[in-house]
TIFI-858743 format. One line per 8 residues: number of its first residue (from 1); their letters; for each residue x, y, z of N, C-alpha, C. Coordinates in nm, 4 decimals, padded with zeros to 6 digits. Layout:
! residues N
NUM	A	X:Y:Z:X:Y:Z:X:Y:Z  ...
END
This chain:
! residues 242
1	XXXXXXXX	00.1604:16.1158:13.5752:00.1621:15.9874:13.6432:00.1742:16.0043:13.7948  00.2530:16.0647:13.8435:00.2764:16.1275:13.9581:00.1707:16.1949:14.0286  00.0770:16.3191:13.9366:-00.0257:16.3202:14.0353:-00.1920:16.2063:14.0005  -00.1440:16.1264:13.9422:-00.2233:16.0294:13.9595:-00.2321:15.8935:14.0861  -00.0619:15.8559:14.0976:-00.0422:15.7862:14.1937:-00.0741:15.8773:14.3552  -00.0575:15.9801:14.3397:-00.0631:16.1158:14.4425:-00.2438:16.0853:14.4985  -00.3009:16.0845:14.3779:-00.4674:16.0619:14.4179:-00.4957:15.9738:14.4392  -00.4169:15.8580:14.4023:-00.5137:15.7139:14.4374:-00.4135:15.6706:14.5851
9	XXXXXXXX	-00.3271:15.7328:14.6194:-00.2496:15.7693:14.7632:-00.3553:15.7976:14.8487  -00.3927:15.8975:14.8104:-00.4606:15.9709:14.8835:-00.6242:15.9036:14.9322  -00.6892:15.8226:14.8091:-00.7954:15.7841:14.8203:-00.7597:15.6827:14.8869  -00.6887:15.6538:14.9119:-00.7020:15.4339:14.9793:-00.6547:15.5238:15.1527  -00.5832:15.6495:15.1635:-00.5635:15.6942:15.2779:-00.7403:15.7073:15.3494  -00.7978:15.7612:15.2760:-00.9173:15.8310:15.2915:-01.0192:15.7306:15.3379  -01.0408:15.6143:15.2353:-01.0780:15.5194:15.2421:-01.0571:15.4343:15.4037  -00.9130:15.3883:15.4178:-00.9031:15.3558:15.5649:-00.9267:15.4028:15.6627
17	XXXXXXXX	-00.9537:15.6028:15.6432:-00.9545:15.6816:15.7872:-01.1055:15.6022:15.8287  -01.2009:15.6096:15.6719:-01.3293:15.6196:15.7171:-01.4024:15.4598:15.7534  -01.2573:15.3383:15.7361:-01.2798:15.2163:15.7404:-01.2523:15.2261:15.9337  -01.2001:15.3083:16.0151:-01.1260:15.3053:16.0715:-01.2405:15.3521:16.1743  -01.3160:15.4560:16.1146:-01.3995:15.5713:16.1968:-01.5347:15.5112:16.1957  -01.5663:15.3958:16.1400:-01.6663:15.2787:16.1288:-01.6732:15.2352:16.2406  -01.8114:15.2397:16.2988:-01.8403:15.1346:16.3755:-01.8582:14.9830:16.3548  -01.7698:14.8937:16.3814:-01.7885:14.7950:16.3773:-01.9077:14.7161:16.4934
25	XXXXXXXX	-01.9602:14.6239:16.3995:-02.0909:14.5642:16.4396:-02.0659:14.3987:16.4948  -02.0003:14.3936:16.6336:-01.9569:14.2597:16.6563:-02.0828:14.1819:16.7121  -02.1005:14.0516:16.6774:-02.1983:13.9275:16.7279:-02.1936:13.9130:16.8692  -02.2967:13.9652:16.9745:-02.3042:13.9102:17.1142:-02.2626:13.7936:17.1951  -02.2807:13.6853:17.0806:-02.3069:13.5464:17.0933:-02.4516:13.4955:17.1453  -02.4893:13.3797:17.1034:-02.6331:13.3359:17.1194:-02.7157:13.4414:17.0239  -02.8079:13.3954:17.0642:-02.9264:13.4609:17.0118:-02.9575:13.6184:16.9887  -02.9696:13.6626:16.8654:-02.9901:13.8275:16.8651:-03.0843:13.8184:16.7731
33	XXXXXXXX	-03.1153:13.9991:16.7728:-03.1909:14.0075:16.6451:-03.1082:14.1579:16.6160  -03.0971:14.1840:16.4669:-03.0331:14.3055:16.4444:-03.1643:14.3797:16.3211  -03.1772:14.5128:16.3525:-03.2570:14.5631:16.2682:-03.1822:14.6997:16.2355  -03.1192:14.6889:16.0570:-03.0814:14.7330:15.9629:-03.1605:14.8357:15.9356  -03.1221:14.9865:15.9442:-03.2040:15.1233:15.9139:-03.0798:15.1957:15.7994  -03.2021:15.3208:15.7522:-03.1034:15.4068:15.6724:-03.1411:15.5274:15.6604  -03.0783:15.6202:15.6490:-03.1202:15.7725:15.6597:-03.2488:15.7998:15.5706  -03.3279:15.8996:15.6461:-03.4691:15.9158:15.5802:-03.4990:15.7660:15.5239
41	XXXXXXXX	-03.5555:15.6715:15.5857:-03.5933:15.5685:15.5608:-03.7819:15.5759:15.5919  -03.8383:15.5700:15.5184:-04.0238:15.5885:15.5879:-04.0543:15.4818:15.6773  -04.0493:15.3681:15.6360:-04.0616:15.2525:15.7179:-03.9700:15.2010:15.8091  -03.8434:15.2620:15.7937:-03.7814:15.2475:15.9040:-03.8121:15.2836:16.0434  -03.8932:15.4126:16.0073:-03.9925:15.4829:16.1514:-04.0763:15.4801:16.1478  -04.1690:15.3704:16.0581:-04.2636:15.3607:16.0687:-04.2225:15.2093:16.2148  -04.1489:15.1452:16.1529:-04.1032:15.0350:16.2009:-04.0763:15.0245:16.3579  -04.0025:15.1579:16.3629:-03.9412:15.1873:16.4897:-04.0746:15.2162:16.6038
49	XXXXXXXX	-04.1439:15.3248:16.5701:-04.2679:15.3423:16.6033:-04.3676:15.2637:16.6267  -04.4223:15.1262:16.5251:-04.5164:15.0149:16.5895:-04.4456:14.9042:16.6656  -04.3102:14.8999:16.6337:-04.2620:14.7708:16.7088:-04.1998:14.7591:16.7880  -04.0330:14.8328:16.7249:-03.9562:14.8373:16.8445:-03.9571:14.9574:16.9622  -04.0399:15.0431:16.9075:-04.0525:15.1118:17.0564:-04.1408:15.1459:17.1688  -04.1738:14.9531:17.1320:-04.2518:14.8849:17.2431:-04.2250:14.7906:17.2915  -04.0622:14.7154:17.2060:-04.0027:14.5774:17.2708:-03.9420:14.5769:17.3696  -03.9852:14.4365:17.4667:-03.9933:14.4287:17.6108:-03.9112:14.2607:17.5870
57	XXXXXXXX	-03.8945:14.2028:17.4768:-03.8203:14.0355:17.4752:-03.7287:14.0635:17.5249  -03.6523:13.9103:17.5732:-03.5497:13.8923:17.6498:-03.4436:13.8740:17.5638  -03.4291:13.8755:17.4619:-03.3586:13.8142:17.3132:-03.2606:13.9792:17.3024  -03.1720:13.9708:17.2832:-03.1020:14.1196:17.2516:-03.1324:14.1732:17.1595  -03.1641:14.3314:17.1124:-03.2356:14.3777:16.9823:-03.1267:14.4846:16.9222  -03.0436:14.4990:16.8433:-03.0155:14.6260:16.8125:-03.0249:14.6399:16.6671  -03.0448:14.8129:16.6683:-03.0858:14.8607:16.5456:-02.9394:14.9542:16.5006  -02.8919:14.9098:16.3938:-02.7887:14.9762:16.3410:-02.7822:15.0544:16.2172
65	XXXXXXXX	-02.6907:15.1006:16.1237:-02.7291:15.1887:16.0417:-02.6643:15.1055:15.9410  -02.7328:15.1011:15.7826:-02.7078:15.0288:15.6906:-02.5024:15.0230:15.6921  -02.4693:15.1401:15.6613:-02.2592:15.1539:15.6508:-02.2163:15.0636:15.7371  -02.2988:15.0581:15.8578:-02.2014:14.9942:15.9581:-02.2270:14.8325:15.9434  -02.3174:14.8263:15.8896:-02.3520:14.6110:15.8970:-02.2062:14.5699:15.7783  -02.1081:14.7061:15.7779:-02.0302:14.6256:15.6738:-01.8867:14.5619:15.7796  -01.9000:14.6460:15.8587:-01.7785:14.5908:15.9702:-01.8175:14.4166:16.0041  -01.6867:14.4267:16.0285:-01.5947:14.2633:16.0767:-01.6834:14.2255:16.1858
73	XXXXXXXX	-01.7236:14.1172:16.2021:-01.7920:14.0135:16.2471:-01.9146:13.9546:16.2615  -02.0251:13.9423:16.1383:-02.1114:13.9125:16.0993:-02.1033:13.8413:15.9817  -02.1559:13.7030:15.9556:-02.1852:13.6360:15.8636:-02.2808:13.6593:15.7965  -02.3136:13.7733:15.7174:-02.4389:13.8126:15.6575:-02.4643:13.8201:15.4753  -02.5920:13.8348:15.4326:-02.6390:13.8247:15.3677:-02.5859:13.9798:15.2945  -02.6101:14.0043:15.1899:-02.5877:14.1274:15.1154:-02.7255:14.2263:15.1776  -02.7263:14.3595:15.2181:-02.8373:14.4057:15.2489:-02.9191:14.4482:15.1354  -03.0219:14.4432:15.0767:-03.0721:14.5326:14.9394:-03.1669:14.6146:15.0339
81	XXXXXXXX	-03.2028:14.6097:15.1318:-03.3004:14.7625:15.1418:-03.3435:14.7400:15.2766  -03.3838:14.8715:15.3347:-03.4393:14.8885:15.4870:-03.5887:14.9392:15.4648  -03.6266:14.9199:15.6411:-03.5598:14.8048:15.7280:-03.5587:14.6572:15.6878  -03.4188:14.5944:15.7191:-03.3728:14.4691:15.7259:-03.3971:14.4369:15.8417  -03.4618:14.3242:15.8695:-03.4644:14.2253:16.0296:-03.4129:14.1291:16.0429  -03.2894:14.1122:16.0820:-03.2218:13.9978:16.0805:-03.1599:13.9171:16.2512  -03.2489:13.7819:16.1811:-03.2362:13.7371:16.3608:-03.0863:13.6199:16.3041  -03.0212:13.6256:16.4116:-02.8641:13.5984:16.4551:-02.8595:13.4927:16.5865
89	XXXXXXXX	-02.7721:13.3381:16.5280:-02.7308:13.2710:16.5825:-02.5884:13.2981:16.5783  -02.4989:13.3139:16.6812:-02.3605:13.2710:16.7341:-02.3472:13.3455:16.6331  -02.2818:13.5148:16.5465:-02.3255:13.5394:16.4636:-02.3203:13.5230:16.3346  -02.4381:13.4238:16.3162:-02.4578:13.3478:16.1488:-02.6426:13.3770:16.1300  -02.6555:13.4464:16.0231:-02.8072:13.5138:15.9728:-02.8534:13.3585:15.9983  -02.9956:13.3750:16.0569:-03.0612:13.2414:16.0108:-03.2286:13.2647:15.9332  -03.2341:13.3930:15.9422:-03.3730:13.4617:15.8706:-03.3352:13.5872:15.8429  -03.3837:13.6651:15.7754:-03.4246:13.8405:15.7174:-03.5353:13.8205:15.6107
97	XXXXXXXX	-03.5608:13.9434:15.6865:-03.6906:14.0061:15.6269:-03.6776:14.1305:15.5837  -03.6796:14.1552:15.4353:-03.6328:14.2911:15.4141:-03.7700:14.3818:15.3951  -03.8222:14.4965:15.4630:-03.9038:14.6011:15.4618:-03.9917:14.5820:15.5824  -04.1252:14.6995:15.5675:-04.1968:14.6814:15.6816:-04.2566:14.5590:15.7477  -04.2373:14.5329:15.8508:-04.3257:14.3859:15.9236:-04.4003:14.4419:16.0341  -04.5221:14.3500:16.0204:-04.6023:14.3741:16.1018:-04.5982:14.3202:16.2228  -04.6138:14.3546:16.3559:-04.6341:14.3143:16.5054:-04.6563:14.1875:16.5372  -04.7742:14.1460:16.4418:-04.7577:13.9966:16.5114:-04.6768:13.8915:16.4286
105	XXXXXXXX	-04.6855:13.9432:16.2859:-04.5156:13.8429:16.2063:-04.4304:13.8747:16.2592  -04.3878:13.9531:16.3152:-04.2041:13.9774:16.3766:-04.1925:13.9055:16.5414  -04.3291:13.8667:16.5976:-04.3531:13.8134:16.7036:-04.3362:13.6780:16.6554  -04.3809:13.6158:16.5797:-04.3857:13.5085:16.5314:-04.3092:13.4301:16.4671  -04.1811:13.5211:16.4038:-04.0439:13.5320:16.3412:-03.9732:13.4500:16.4991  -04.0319:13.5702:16.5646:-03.9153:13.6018:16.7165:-03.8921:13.4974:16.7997  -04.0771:13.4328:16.8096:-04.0404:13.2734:16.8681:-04.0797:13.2121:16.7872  -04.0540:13.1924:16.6751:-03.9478:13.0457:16.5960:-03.8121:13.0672:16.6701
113	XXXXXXXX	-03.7409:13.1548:16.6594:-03.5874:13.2054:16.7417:-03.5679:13.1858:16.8326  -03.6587:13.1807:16.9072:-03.6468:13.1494:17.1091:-03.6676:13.0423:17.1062  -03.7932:13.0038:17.0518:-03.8314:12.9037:17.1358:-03.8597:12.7383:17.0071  -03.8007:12.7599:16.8871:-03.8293:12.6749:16.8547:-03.8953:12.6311:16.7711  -03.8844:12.5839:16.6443:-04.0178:12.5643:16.5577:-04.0816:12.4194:16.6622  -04.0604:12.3546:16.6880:-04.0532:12.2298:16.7023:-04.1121:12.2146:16.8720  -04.1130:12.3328:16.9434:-04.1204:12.3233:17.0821:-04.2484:12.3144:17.1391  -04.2711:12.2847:17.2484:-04.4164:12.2799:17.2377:-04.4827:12.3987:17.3037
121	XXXXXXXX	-04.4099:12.5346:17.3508:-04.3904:12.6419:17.3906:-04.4647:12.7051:17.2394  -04.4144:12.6715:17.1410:-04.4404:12.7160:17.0508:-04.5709:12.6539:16.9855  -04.5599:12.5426:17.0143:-04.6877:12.5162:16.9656:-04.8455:12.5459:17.0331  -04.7870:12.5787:17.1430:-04.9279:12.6355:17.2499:-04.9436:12.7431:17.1984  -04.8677:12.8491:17.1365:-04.8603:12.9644:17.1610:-04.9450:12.9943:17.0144  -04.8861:12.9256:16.9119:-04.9191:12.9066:16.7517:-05.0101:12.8129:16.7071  -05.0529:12.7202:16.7756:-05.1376:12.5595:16.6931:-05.2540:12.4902:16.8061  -05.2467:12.6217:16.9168:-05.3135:12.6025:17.0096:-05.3365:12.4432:17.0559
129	XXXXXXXX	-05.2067:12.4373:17.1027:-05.2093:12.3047:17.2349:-05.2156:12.4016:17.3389  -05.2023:12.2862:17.4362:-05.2464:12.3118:17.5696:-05.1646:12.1842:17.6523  -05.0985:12.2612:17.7643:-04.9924:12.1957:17.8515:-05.0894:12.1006:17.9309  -05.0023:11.9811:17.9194:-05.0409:11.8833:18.0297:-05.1193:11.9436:18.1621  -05.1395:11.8698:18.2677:-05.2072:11.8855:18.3677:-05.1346:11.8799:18.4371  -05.1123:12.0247:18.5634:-05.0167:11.9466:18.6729:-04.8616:11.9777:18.5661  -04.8207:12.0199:18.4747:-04.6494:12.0551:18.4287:-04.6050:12.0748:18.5073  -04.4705:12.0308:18.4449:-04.3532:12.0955:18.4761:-04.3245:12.2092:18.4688
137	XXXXXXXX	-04.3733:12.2828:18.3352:-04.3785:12.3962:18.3878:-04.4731:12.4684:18.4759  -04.6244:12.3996:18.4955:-04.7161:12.4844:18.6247:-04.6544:12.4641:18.7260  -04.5697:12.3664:18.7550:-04.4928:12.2922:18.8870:-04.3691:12.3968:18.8834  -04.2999:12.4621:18.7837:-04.1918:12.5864:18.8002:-04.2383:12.7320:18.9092  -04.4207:12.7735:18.8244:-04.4233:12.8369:18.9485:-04.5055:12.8623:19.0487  -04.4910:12.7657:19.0573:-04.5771:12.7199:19.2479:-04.5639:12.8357:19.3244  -04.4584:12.7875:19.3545:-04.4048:12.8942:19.4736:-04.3313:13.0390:19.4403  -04.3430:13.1455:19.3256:-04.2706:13.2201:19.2668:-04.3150:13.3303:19.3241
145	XXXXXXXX	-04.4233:13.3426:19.4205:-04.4428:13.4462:19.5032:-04.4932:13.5963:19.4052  -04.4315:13.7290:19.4911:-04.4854:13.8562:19.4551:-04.4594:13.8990:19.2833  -04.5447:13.9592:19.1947:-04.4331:13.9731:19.0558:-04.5770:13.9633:18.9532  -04.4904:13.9509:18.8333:-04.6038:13.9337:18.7217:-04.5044:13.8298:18.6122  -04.5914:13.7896:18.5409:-04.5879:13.6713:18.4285:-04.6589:13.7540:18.3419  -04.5235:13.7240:18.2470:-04.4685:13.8256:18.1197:-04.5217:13.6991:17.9622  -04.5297:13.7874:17.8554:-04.5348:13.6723:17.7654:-04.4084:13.6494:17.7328  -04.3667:13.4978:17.7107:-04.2238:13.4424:17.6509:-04.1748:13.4910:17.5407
153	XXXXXXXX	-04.2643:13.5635:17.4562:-04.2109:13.6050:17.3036:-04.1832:13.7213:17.3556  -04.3211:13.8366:17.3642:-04.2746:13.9578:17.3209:-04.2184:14.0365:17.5130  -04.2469:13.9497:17.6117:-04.2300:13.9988:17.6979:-04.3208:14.1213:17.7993  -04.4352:14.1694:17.7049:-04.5307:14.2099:17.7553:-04.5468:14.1446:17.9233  -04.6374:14.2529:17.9953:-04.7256:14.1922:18.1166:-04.8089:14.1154:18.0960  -04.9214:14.0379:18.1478:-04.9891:13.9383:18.1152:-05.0948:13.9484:18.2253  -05.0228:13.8980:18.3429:-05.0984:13.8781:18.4502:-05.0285:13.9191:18.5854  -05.1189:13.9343:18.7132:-05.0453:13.9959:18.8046:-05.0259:13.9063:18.9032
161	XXXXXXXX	-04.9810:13.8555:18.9664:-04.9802:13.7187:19.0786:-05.0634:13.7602:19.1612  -05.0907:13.9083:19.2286:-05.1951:13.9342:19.2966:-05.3697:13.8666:19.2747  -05.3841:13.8207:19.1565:-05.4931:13.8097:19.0611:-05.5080:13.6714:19.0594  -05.3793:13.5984:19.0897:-05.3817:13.4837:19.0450:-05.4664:13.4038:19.1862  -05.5103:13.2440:19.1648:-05.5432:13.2099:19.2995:-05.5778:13.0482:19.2463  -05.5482:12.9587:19.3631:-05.5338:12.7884:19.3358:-05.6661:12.7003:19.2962  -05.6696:12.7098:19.1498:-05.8008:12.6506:19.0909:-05.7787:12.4648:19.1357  -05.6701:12.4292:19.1588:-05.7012:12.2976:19.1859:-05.6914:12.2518:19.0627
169	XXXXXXXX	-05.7128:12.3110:18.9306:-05.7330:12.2376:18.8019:-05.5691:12.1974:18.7254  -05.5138:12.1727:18.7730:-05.3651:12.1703:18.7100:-05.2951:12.2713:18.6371  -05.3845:12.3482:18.6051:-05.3448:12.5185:18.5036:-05.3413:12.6539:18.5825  -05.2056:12.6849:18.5560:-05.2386:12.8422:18.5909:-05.3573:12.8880:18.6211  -05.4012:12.9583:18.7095:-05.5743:13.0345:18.7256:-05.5602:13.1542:18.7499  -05.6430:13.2580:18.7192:-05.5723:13.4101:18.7490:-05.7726:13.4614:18.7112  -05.8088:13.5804:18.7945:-05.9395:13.6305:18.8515:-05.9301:13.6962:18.6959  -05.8214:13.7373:18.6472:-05.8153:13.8643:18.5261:-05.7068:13.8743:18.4854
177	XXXXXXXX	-05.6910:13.9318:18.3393:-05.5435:13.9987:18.2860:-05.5053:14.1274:18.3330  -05.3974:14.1937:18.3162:-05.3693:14.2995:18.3500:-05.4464:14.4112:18.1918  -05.4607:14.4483:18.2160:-05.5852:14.6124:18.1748:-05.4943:14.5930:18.0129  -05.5589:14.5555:17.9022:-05.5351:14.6049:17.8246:-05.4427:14.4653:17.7742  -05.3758:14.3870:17.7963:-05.2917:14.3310:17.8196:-05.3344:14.2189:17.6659  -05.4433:14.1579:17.6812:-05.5135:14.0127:17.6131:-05.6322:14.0614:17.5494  -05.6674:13.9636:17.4365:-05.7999:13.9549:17.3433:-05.8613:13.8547:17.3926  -05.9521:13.8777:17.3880:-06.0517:13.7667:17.4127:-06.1790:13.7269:17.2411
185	XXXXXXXX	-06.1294:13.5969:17.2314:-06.2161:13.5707:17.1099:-06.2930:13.3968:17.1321  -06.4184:13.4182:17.0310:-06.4918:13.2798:17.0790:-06.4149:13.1850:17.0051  -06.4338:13.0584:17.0398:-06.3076:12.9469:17.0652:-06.4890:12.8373:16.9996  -06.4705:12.8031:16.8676:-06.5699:12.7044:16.8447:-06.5163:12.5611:16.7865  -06.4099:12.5426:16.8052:-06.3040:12.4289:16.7569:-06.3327:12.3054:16.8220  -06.4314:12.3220:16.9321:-06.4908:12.1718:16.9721:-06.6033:12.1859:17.0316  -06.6627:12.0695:17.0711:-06.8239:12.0406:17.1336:-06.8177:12.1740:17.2200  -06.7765:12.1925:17.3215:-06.7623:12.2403:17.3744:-06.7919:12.4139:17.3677
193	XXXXXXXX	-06.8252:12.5109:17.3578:-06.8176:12.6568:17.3232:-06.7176:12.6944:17.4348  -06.6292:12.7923:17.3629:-06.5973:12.8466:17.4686:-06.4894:13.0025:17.4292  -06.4058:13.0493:17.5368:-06.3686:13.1829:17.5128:-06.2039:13.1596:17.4968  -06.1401:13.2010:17.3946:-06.0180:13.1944:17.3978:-05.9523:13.3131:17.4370  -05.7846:13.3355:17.5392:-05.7923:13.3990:17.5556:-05.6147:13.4346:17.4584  -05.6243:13.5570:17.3976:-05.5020:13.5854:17.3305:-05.3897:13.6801:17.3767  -05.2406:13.6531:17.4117:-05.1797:13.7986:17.4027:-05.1961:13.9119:17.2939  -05.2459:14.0026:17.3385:-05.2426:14.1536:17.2578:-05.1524:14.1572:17.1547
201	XXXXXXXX	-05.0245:14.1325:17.2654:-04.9148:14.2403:17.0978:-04.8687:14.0839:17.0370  -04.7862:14.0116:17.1153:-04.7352:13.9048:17.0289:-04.8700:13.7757:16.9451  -04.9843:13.7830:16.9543:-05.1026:13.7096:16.9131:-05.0867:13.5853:16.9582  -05.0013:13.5390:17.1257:-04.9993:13.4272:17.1083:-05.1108:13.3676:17.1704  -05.1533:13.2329:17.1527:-05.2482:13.1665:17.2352:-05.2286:13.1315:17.3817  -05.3041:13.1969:17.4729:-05.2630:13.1452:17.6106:-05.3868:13.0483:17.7184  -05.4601:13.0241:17.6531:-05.5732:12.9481:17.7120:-05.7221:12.9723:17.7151  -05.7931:12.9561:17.7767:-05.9948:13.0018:17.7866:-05.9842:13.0766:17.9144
209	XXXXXXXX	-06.0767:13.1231:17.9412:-06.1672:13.1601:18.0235:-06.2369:13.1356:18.0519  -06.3253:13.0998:18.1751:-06.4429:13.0165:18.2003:-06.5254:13.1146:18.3403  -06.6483:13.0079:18.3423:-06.6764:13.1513:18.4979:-06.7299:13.0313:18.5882  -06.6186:12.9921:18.6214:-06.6592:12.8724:18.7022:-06.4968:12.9104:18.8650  -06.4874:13.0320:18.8412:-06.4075:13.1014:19.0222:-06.5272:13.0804:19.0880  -06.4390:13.0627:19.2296:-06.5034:13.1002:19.3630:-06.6085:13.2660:19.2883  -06.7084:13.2726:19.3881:-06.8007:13.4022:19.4198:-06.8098:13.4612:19.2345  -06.8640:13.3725:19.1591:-06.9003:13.3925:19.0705:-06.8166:13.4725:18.9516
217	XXXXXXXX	-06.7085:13.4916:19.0064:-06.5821:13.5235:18.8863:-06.5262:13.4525:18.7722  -06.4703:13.5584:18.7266:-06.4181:13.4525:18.5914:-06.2491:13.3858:18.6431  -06.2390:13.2679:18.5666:-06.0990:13.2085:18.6006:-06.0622:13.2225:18.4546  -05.9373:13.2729:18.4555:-05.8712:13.2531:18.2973:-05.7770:13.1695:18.3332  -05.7905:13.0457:18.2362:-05.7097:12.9065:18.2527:-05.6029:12.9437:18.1212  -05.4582:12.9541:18.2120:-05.3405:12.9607:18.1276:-05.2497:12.8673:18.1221  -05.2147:12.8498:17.9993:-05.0688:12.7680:17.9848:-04.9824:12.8105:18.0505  -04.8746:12.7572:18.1321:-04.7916:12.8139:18.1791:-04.6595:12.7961:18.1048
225	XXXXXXXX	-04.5971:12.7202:18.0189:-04.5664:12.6999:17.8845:-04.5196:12.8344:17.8086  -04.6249:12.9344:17.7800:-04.5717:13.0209:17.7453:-04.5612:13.1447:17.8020  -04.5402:13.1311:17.9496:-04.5361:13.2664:18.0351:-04.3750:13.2592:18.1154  -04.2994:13.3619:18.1324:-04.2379:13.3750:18.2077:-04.2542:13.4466:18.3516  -04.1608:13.4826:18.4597:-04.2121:13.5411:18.5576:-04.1015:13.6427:18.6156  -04.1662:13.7617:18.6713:-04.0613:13.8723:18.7129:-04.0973:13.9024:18.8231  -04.0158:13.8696:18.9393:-04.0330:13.9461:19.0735:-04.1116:14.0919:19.0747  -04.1522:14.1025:19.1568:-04.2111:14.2865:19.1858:-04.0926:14.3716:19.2065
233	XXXXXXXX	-03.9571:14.3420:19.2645:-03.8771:14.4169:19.2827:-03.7951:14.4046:19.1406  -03.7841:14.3477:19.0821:-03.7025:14.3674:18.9569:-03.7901:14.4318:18.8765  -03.9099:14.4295:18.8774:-03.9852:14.4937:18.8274:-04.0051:14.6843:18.8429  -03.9898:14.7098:18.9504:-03.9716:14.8558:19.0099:-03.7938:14.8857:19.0210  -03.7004:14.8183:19.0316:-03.6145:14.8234:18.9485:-03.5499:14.8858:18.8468  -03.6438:14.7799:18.7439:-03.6441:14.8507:18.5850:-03.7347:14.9585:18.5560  -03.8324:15.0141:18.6048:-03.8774:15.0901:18.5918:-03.7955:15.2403:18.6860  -03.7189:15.1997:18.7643:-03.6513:15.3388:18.8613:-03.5432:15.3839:18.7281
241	XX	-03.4565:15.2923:18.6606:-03.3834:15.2910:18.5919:-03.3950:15.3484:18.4683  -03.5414:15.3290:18.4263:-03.6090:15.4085:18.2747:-03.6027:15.5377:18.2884
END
């Protein structure tokens, strides 16, 4: 009896060192996303490799290891298997996705999360509207000077302000995207023909293209809706810092 109580002494000791030697996984507050891995996992690096080690969102991302999502302060779901993607309000799960996801569903996951099922950020981006004339948000950046405009979801580059120039038409106007940046696909959804133009990684919708610039160039007419904007110096910045 004695060396029985002796072992189960010993195990609840053992038990706490390694409850102790746990990283606990506390909630940021606001908005996160947490992505759940596990040793020799295939898709976990497969995961790591197409998605996150190319994410540029403004949304906080961390990737933790299955043992540790058991620590104190997360309202979560039971995990059954990696990778888990779990995006986090104030921290309470409000989606997961358990296994591999693809680039533009986890983009698409990402702003429902930012920006909203309901927003119209989102709906430009997903159901292809198109911002008023003259916005509030084209009216945000008037004057925003040297820098580039990032996409709102995945945070990618987009466009360069150097590029950009005053169409007069109430919409963003820009000569070109930055190299690599956007798709371009035909747009036959009305009388009209014309060229739609897409972000690359997050697939969102950002407006046409037309060739109606000064000196016979093309103008790509953007929502401004779903672009954000980064100084040139915060920009070289973050890059001194990488």
């Amino acid at each position: 009896m004695r060396k029985i109580i002796l072992f189960l002494a010993m195990s609840l000791l053992l038990m706490a060192e390694q409850e102790t030697n746990r990283t606990v996984i506390s909630p940021l507050g606001g908005k996160e996303v947490l992505v759940v891995e596990s040793k020799d996992c295939k898709f976990c690096k497969e995961f790591e490799k197409d998605v996150l080690s190319k994410y540029q969102g403004t949304i906080p991302l961390r990737v933790v290891n299955r043992s540790d999502i058991r620590g104190k302060g997360f309202k979560l779901n039971k995990i059954k298997g990696t990778p888990t993607i779990i995006l986090i309000r104030d921290g309470k799960e409000v989606y997961s996705y358990r296994g591999y996801m693809e680039e533009k569903l986890f983009y698409k996951a990402l702003a429902i999360h930012k920006l909203g099922l309901k927003s119209e950020a989102f709906k430009v981006a997903f159901k292809n509207h198109t911002d008023n004339k003259f916005s509030k948000e084209y009216e945000k950046f008037k004057d925003v000077g040297d820098g580039v405009f990032v996409d709102k979801i995945s945070g990618e580059p987009l466009f360069d302000s150097k590029d950009r120039f005053n169409s007069n038409s109430g919409w963003l106007s820009f000569y070109k995207p930055i190299d690599g940046a956007t798709i371009l696909k035909d747009d036959n959804s009305s009388k009209v023909k014309r060229v739609e133009v897409i972000a690359k990684k997050s697939g969102a919708h950002l407006g046409h293209v037309f060739n109606d610039a000064p000196e016979g160039k093309k103008r790509f007419c953007i929502n401004a809706t779903i672009l954000e904007f980064i100084p040139r110096d915060k920009i070289n910045k973050k890059e001194q810092k990488d």
